[in-house]
N, C-alpha and C positions, 0 to 999 in steps of 0.2 A: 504494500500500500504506500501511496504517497500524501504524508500529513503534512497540513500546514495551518496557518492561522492569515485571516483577511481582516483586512477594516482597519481603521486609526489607530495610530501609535496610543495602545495603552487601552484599545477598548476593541481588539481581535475577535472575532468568533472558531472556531478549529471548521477545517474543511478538508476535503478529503479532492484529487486529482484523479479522477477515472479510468480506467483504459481506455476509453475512446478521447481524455484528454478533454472535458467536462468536469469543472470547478461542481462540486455536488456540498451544499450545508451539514454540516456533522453537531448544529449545536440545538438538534432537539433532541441528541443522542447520549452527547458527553458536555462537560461543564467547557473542557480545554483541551489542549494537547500540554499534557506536561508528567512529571514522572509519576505521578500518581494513576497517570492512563498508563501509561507503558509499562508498568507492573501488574497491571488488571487483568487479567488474559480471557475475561467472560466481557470487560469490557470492547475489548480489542476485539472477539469475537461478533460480540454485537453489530460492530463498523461493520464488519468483513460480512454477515448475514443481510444488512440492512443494503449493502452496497450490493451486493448477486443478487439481490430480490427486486432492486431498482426503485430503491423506499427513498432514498434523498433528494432530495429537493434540489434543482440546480442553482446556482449563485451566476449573477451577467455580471463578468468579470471585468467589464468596461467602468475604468475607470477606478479600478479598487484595488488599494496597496496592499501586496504579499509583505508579510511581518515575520518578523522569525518565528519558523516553526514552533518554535517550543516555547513554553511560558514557564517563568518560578525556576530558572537554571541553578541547580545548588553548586555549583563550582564549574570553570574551568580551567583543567588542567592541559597545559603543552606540553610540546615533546620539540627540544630544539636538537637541529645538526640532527638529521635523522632519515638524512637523503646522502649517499655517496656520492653524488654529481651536484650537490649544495656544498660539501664539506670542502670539496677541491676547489670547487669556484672561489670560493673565501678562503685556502690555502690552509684549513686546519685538520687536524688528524680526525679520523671518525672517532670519537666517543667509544670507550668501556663498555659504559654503562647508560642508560639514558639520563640524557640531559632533562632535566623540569622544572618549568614554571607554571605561574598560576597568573590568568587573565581576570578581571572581576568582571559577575554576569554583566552587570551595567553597561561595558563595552560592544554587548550586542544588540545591534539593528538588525533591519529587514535585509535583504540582498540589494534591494535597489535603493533605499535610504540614502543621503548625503555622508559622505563620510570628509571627517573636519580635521586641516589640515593644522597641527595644533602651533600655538601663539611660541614664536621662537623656533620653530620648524626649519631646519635643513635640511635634513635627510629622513622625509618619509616616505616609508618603504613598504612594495607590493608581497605577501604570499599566500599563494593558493593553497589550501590543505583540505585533506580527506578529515572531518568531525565526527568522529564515537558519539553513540549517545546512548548512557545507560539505562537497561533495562531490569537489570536482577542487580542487589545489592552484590557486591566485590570485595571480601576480605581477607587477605592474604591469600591468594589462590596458589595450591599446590602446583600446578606447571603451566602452560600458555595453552595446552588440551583444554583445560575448562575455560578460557577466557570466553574466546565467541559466545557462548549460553549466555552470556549477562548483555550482552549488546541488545539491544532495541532496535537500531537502525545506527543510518550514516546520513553526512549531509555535507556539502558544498560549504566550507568556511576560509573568510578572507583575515588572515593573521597579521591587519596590518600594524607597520614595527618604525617607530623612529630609532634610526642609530644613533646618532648622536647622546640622545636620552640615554639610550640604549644601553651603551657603550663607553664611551667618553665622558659619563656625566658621575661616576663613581656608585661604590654600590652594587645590587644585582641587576636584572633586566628589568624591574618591576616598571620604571619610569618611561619606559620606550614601549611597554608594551599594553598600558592600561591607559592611554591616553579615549578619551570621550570618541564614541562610535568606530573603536578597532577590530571589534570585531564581527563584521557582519555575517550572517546565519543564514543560511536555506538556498534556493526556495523552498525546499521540502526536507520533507525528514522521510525518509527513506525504509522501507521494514525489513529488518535483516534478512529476512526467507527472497527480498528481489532481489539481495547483491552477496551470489555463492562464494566469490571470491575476494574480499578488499585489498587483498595482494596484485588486482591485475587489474585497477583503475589507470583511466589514462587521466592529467592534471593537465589543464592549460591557463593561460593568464595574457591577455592583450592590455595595454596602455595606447590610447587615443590611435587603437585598431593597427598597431604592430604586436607580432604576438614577442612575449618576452619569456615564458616559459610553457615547455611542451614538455612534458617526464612521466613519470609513471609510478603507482606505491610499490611496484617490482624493485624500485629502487632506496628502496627501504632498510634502513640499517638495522634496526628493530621492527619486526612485523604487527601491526596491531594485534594480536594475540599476546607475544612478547610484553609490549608494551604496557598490556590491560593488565598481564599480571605482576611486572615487575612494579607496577604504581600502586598496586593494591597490597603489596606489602610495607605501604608507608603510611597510606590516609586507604581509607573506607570509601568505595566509588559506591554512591547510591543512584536509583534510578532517577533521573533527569540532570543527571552531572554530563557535562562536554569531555572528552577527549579531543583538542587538535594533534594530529601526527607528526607534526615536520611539512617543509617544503619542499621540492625540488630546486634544481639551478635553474638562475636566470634571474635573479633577484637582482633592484641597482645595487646594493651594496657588492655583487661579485663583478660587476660589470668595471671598466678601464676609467681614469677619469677624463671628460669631468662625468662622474658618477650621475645618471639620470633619476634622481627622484623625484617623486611626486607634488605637483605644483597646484595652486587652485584653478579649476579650469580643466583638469586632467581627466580623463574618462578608464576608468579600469573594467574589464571585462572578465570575468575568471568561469572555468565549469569542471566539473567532476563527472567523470562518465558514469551517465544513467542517473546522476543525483540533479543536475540541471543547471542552469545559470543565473549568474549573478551581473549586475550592471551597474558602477555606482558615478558620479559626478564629485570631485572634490572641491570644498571653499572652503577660504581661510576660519578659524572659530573666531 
């Protein structure tokens, strides 16, 4: 299935994408999309009964903002340098172990929302990544065999990163990475049973319609199974917690100088195979 949530920032309905590609109303079904649905599996069923029976109602999608799938995010966690054609572009050795940080929900908008180029800004920076979204609570899992079970689904997330904050400004990455609308979500939320493989997604990313990165999570230094269980012997992943994965190459930071980063005015384009696309405009905050 493909969920997501419609209408103004802050007042969504959940809605469901049909196979024939048909926005269909999910809110005389469920309250929301959020982790408390994606735990429910009589509720999940329900969608799934109500949608092959052709009981939902359709939504005319002219003119109405797709908002991130998912509502009430209790955390997200990243996974940085976790592409071995990202590691080499920026000249650093691939990682042990995985690398993580932590985004606060608040950094997530819709796919298409404005995303704000923040005050002091030199280097902000584009990355496409594959989004976990958990479905079964995760603690301490004995080997990466059990990880998948707790996923919910996936989804298109844009990780965007100023360096300078990032990097240069002392400290961990918390500063470059939680600036106001960095992270934007969706279009959709994805249901684990559509995507057999999250190992053999293709990732792309254009900037005012040059593409900047084309990769794959094939190139993955920790596999999202890995990844799910190596994190969950640290914090508790509950359902409606984010996982981002890493980027691929092609980021401006790996790029020669003068390093192209993102200006206001700039158009970013990103998608995730079979998860869908995102489109956003950037201006100054």
């Amino acid at each position: 299935m493909k969920l997501l949530r419609v209408g103004a920032a802050g007042a969504e309905r959940p809605a469901l994408l049909d196979a024939e590609g048909v926005l269909r109303d999910l809110s005389g079904i469920v309250e929301d999309v959020d982790g408390t649905l994606l735990a429910d599996d009589a509720a999940l069923g329900r969608i799934r009964a109500a949608a092959g029976a052709g009981e939902l109602p359709a939504l005319d999608p002219a003119g109405l903002r797709i908002g991130p799938p998912l509502a009430r995010i209790g955390k997200i966690v990243c996974i940085g340098l976790n592409y071995h054609d990202h590691a080499r572009e920026i000249g650093a050795e691939p990682p042990a172990e995985p690398v993580v940080f932590l985004k606060a929900p608040d950094t997530v908008v819709g796919p298409h929302d404005t995303v704000l180029v923040p005050r002091g800004s030199v280097k902000t920076d584009w990355e496409v990544e594959l989004a976990v979204v958990i479905g079964r609570t995760a603690r301490c899992l004995e080997s990466p065999a059990q990880a998948l079970a707790h996923v919910a689904g996936y989804a298109v997330a844009h990780d965007v990163s100023e360096r300078e904050f990032q990097i240069e400004r002392g400290g961990t990455w918390d500063k470059g990475k939680n600036c106001e609308t960095f992270n934007p979500l969706g279009p959709w939320l994805v249901t684990a049973d559509e995507v057999p493989d999250p190992q053999d997604l293709s990732l792309r990313l254009w900037v005012n319609g040059e593409l900047k990165q084309d990769g794959s999570t094939a190139e993955q230094i920790f596999p999202v199974a890995e990844v799910l269980c190596y994190v969950s012997q640290f914090m508790t992943l509950y359902p409606g917690d984010v996982v981002n994965t890493g980027t691929p190459a092609g980021v401006a930071m790996g790029r020669p100088e003068p390093q192209p980063y993102l200006r206001s005015g700039d158009v970013v384009e990103l998608e995730v195979e079979g998860l869908g696309r995102q489109r956003q405009k950037l201006k100054d905050a």
